[in-house]
Structure formats: structure tokens, C-alpha cells
C-alpha positions in Angstrom: 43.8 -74.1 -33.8 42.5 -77.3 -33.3 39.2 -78.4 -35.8 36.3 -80.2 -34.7 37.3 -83.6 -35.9 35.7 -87.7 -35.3 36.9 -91.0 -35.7 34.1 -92.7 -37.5 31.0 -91.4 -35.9 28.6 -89.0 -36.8 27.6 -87.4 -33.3 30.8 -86.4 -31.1 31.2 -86.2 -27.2 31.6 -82.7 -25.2 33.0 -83.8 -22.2 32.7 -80.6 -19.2 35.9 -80.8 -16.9 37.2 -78.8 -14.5 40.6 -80.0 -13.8 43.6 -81.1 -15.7 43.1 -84.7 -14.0 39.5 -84.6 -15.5 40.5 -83.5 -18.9 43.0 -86.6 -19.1 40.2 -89.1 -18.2 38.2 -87.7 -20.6 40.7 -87.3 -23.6 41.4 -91.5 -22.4 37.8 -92.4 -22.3 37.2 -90.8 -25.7 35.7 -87.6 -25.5 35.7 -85.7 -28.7 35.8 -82.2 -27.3 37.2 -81.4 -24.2 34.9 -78.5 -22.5 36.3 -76.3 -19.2 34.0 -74.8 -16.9 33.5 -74.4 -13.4 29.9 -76.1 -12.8 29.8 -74.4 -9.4 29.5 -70.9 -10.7 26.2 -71.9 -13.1 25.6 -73.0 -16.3 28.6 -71.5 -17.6 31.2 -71.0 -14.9 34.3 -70.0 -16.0 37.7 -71.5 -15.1 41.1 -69.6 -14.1 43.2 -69.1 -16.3 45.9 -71.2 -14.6 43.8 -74.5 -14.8 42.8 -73.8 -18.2 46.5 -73.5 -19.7 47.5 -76.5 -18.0 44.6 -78.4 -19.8 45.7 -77.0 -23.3 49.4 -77.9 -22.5 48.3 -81.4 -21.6 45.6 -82.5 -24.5 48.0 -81.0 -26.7 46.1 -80.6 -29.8 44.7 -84.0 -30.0 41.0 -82.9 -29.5 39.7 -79.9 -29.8 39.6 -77.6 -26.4 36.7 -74.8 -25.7 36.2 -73.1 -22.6 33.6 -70.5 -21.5 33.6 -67.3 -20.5 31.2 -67.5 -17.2 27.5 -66.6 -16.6 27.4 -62.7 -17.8 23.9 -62.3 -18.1 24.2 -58.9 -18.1 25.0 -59.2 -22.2 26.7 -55.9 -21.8 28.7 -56.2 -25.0 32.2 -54.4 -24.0 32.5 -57.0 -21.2 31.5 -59.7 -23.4 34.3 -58.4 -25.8 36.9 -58.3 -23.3 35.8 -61.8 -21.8 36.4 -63.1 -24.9 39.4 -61.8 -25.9 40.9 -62.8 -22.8 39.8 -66.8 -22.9 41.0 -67.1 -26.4 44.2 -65.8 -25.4 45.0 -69.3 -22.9 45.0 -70.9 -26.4 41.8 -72.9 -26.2 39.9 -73.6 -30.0 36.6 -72.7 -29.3 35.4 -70.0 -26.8 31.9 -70.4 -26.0 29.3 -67.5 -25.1 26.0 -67.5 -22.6 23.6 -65.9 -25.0 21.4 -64.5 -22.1 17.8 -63.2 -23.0 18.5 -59.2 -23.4 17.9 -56.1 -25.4 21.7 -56.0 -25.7 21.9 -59.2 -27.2 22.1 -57.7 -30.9 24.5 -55.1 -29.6 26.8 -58.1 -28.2 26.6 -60.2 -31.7 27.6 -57.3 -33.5 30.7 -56.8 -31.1 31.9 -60.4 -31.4 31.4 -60.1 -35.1 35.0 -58.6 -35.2 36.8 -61.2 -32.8 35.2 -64.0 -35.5 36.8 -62.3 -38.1 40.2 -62.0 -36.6 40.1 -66.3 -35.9 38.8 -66.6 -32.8 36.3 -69.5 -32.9 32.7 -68.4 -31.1 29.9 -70.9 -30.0 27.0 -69.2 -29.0 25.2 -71.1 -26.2 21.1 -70.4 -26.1 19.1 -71.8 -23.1 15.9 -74.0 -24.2 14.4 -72.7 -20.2 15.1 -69.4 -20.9 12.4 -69.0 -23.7 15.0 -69.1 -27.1 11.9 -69.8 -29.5 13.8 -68.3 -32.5 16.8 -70.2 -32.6 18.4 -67.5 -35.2 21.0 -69.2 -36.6 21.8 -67.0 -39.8 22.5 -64.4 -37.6 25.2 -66.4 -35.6 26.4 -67.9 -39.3 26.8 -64.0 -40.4 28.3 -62.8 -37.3 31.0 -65.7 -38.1 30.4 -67.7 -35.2 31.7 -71.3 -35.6 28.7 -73.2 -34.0 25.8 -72.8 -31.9 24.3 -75.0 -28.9 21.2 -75.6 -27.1 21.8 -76.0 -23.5 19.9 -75.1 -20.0 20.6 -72.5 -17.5 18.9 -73.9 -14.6 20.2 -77.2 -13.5 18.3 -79.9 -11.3 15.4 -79.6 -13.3 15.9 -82.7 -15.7 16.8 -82.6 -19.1 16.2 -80.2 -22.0 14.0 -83.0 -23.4 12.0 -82.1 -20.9 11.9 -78.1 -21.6 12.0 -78.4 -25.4 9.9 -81.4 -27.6 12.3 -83.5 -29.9 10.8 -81.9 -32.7 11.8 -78.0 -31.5 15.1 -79.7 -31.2 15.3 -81.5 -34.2 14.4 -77.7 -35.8 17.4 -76.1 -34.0 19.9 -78.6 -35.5 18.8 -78.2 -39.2 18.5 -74.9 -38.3 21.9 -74.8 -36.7 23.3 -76.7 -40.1 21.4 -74.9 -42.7 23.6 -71.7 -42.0 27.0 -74.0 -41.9 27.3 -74.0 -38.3 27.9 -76.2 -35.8 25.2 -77.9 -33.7 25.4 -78.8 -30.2 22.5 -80.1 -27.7 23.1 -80.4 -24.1 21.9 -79.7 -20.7 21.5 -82.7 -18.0 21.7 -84.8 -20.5 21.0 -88.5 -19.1 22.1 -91.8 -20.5 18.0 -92.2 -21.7 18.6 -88.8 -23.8 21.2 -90.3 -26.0 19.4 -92.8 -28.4 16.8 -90.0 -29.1 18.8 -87.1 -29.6 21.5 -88.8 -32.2 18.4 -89.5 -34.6 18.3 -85.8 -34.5 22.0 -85.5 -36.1 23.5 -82.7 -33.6 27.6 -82.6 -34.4 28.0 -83.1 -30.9 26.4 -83.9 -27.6 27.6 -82.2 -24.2 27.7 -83.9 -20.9 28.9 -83.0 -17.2 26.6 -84.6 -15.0 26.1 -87.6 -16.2 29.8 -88.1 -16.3 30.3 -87.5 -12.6 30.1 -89.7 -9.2 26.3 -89.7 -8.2 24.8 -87.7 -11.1 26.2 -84.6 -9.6 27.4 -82.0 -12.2 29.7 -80.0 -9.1 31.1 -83.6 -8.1 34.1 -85.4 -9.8 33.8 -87.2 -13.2 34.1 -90.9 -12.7 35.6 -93.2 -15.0 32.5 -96.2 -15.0 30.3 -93.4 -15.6 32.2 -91.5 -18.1 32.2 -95.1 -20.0 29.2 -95.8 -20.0 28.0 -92.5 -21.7 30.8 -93.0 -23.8 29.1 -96.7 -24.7 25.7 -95.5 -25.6 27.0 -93.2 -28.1 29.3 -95.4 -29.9 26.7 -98.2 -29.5 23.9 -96.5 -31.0 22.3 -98.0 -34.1 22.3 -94.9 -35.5 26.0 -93.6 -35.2 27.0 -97.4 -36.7 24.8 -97.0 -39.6 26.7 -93.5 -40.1 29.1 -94.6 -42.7 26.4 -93.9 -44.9 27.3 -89.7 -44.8 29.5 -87.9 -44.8 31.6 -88.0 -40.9 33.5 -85.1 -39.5 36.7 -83.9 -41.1 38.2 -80.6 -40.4 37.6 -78.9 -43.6 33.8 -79.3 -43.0 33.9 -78.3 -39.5 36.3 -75.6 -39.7 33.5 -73.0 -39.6 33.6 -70.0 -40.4 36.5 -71.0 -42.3 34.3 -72.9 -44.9 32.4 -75.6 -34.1 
């Protein structure tokens, strides 16, 4: 499997694609972490499985590849369990997981637990609209997962700076790093978010609408958008002055091996 891994920056680049042609742009533009999903069946659409192998087969290992497993609010943890088991088999690195708000939610941790354990690397995605207050990281970091993000579930509503204050965020990544795990911020994420949110130290920030023609997250990533997201991260004052710490290498983010 592939590691989490960064060229000289401190803050990496999701980049959410939903075809092979995407993924290629991406990988060229410099994305850090090539992300599949299917923005037109919510937050966490899932691809097939055709288009997902095809993306493996063509980044090849040279970033790292997660993918999620759709919008299964339910949290009913056998189907969770088999949902996972399934995506990690088309041979992505990271499978990531719609933590819904639920009574099951425990029930579901505990089940995933055992895929962790066996290699499979889990991201746990929380949703800033859908009241996650706790952000309970140690219990992701002892359930094995590899990382955890803060995302939004309901799209068109601006971004999460706008649901959660910097500080709450800021809380969720040390948080989020505190219990070795991986921290990711994302949802509508605009060009305006970036500055902000890298003085926050997240190991990566995810992007799909802002990468695509118009704005629009169900449209087609676009190449002059795609760079200019690209540019504000690797511009930042912050991310040049990040030679001063440590930067990504795979031993440190190959949780839980230490997303």
C-alpha cells in the first residue's frame, strides 16, 4: 500500500475525482492524494468498481489512492463491514467511512476494528453540519483507523468555516494528531479557505468543488481551476516556512502502522 507521502510541504492536496481522465489531471497538477467518489450520490458517493480499478491501474502507486464507500447513514455495522471489505479489495490505500450521527455508531467502530487490524487503512469522515462536537479521536486511534477528517454532508451551503469557528477546527486537528492519526479538513472548501486553514496544520486539505468548471462539485474538474488551488497551497507563507518541522514521510504517516 501506498503511504501518505509530500514533497516539501507540510499541508497536502486531496483531490475528489470521478474518472480515470480526472485522476490523471490531478496526479499532473500535483495532487497529493487522489480521492474517488461520485459527488452525485452525496457527500460520499461511491464509485463502481470498474472506474475505481482503472484509476489504481493508472496512478500506479505514485500517490496515495482512497476511495469511499457511499452515503450509509444507516451506520448498520454488518453493511459497513462488508462495504468496506469490498472497496479495499479494488486495491485502493485508504478506504474512507461516513461516520453518520447514530446509536450504532460505537457498534460500527468496533466492527471496523478488525478490518484495521488485518491492514486495511480506515479514514473516518465526521460532518462539522451534522453536530460532531466531540471529535473523539482516541477512539478512532484505538480502533486502528489511519486518519480522521472533518468534512460536510450537505453541500451548497458554503464552507465548513462557515459551520465550525477556526478555533473548533484548529481543536480537531491537534485533536486528530494527539492520538497519531491523520487529519484532514474539507467540505466546499474555497480558494479564501486555504490561507486560514494551513495555519491550522491539517496533513491534508480536500477539494472537489473548487477544482471543477463553475464551482460545481457534480461538474468536471478543470485544469485553470485545479491550478489555481494547487497555487495557493504551495504559495502559502506558511507551507514555505515549513522546512522548519518535520514534513511527511511515510514512516510517520503510515498510521496505524507507527492516513
Amino acid at each position: 500500500m501506498k503511504s501518505l507521502t509530500t514533497a516539501g510541504t507540510s499541508t497536502g492536496m486531496l483531490a475528489s475525482v470521478t474518472t480515470c481522465a480526472e485522476a490523471m489531471l490531478a496526479l499532473e497538477g500535483g495532487a497529493d492524494i487522489i480521492d474517488l467518489k461520485n459527488p452525485s450520490r452525496g457527500a460520499l458517493g461511491a464509485l463502481d468498481d470498474k472506474t475505481i480499478r482503472a484509476v489504481v491501474a493508472a496512478v500506479a502507486g505514485r500517490v496515495p489512492v482512497s476511495a469511499t464507500v457511499g452515503d450509509l447513514v444507516e451506520m448498520e455495522s454488518g453493511l459497513i463491514s462488508r462495504a468496506v471489505e469490498h472497496m479495499a479489495g479494488n486495491g485502493v490505500d485508504y478506504v474512507k467511512i461516513g461516520f453518520f450521527p447514530s446509536p450504532a455508531s460505537a457498534a460500527c467502530l468496533d466492527a471496523l476494528s478488525a478490518h484495521a487490524g488485518r491492514g486495511i487503512r480506515l479514514v473516518a469522515v465526521l460532518f462539522g453540519d451534522l453536530g460532531h462536537e466531540g471529535f473523539p479521536a482516541p477512539d478512532f486511534a484505538a480502533a486502528g483507523f489511519a486518519g480522521i477528517m472533518l468534512d460536510t454532508a450537505i453541500k451548497g451551503g458554503g464552507s465548513i468555516r462557515g459551520r465550525i469557528t477556526d478555533s473548533r477546527l484548529a481543536e480537531f486537528v491537534a485533536a486528530a494528531q494527539a492520538s497519531g492519526l491523520l487529519a484532514g479538513l474539507a467540505g466546499s472548501l474555497a480558494i479564501a479557505d486555504i490561507a486560514p486553514l494551513l495555519q491550522l496544520r491539517p496533513d491534508y486539505l480536500g477539494f472537489r468543488g473548487a477544482l471543477c468548471d463553475g464551482g460545481i462539485r457534480t461538474g468536471r474538474l478543470d485544469a485553470d481551476a485545479f491550478a489555481r488551488v494547487r497555487s495557493a497551497i504551495c504559495s502559502s507563507t506558511h507551507q514555505r516556512a515549513a522546512a522548519s518541522r518535520p514534513t511527511w514521510t511515510a514512516t510517520a504517516l503510515a498510521r496505524p502502522a507507527k492516513l
